[in-house]
C-alpha angles and dihedrals in degrees: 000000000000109000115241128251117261109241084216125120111260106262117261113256100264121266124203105282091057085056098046082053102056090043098043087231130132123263090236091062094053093044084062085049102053096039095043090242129154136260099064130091120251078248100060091036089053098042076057112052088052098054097049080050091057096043094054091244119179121182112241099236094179102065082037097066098036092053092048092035083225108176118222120201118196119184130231110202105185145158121263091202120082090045098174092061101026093051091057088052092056081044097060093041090053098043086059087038100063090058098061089045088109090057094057098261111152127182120221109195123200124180136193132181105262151347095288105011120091094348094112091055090042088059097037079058097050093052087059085062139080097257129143093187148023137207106202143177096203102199103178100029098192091056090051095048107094098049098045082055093045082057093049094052089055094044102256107142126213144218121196110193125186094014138030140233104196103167082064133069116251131150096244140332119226104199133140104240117284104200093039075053097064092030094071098042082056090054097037095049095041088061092052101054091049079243100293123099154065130276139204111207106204098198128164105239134328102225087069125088108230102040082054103053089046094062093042082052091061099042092046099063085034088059095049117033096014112047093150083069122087137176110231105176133015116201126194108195101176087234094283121141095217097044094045085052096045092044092041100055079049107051083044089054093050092048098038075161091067123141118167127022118200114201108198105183134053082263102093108118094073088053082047092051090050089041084066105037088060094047109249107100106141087007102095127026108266113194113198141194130236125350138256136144100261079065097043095084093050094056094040096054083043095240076124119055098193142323123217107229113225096196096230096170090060096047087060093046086058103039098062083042088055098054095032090056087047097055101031112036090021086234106155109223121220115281081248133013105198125187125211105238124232129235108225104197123177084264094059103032093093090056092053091038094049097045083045087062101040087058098050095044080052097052091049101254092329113156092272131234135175112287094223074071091071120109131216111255104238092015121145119249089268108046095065107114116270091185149038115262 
């Protein structure tokens, strides 16, 4: 006969006086073995260490910093362009920051122009420094390599938010998911070719992650519900507004047969300027990424069909969860932390744009983002909101 559950709470992990206890040692013993001090035999440290391991012991960081007043500095390393979807990231970072300042928590913040320029000096700098932590976009991952694992061998962990890195160790990536991202742009914009057409496809730059799967995404669903679709050009503009322009005119001059333009990065008004240049603003379906209000207008005269939000207020706000957790309460986040990405349409753009301003009239003229974005403070990794509500 199967015994039946206990209706009890599950017990609490053990603290040191439950393994002085069960070793009839003092707590002042087990408090040398945990924290490596001086005064007790390799013996008695070992016996232990053990023991704390069995009883499922973890220290408690928080009151340990606070009692010490201990400061822990954990580095950002992002991106200045694109402003209009980085900004929102530091901004998520800093709005959970702000909430762990009285434990000693204190953000460094390096910036360098763009995904894939500059980023490799801005981490060689931040190892110089006193970090236990950092907070990363690693746009060309292979580049980056050597000194994530560099990190990794003096016990800095890293969080990679927007984009991965997965050849190279880091603690945990926050990221929507890339290739859901350019899934739905296939089957969207299948739709709304009626299955027939050819698309330009305006990315960032292949060698990252995220700009890669996205496109795989996208060719993947094209390839296989919608066969009449092709991609007939692919242009990595290095999210720079002149050289998305320039390559842009000249991809749409190559394919005067055009019907449909994805745009899978934040950098999407210089592709609107050369759509209408070219004459051909609100006269092919133009999917778009992220939201801002730069991009509004756009949505709300139709000359864009949809954009796919990638939350980046709320990957900022996890990712520091992530890593703070991690330091200061020693949770391990999940390997990935993926978050499911939203469709903003011309019917649902005003729900978006209004929650947008009230946040930012809340925050006191803070870069605004929809407030079903907003974590809980203290929350685990899965009850932040996946949707809007």
């Amino acid at each position: 006969m199967p015994r039946p559950k206990s209706s009890r709470p599950r017990a609490r992990p053990a603290g040191i006086r439950e393994i002085a206890r069960s070793l009839r040692v003092s707590i002042g013993t087990v408090d040398r073995a945990l924290h490596d001090r001086p005064g007790i035999s390799a013996k008695t440290r070992t016996r232990i260490l053990e023991r704390a391991k069995e009883l499922g012991y973890r220290p408690n960081l928080a009151a340990r910093f606070l009692s010490s007043r201990k400061q822990v500095r954990i580095g950002v390393n992002l991106p200045r362009e694109i402003a209009s979807f980085w900004d929102l990231i530091r901004d998520g970072i800093a709005d959970v920051a702000r909430s762990s300042e009285t434990n000693g928590v204190r953000i460094v913040h390096r910036s360098y122009p763009r995904l894939g320029e500059g980023e490799v000096e801005a981490l060689e700098q931040a190892l110089k420094d006193d970090l236990q932590g950092l907070v990363i976009a690693p746009g060309r991952a292979d580049d980056l390599a050597p000194l994530m694992r560099k990190a990794a061998g003096r016990g800095i962990p890293l969080v990679c938010v927007n984009t991965d890195a997965p050849t190279a160790p880091h603690l945990a990536t926050v990221c929507v998911d890339s290739a859901v991202s350019g899934s739905l742009v296939g089957e969207l914009m299948g739709r709304f070719l009626g299955g027939r057409g050819r698309l330009v496809v305006v990315t960032g730059q292949l060698n990252t992650i995220d700009h890669a799967q996205k496109l795989e995404g996208v060719r993947n669903v094209i390839g296989e519900v919608w066969p009449g679709l092709e991609i007939a050009a692919v242009v990595e503009a290095h999210d720079d507004e002149t050289e998305a322009y320039q390559k842009c005119r000249e991809a749409l001059a190559s394919a005067p047969d055009a019907a449909g333009v994805y745009v899978s990065t934040a950098n999407s008004v210089p592709v609107m300027r050369a759509l209408d240049d070219r004459g051909l603003s609100g006269r092919i379906s133009v999917i778009t990424t992220d939201l801002f209000p730069a991009l509004a207008r756009f949505i709300e005269s139709g000359t864009v069909a949809a954009t796919i939000y990638q939350r980046p207020w709320v990957q900022g706000q996890i990712a520091f969860q992530a890593i703070y957790k991690f330091l200061v309460e020693g949770v391990r986040p999940p390997p990935v932390i993926r978050l499911s990405p939203h469709i903003v349409m011309r019917s649902n753009l005003s729900l978006f744009l209004e929650r947008m301003r009230s946040d930012k009239a809340r925050s006191g003229g803070q870069a605004g983002r929809p407030s079903g974005d907003r974590t809980r403070g203290g929350g685990s990794f899965a009850s932040y909101a996946d949707e809007i509500t």
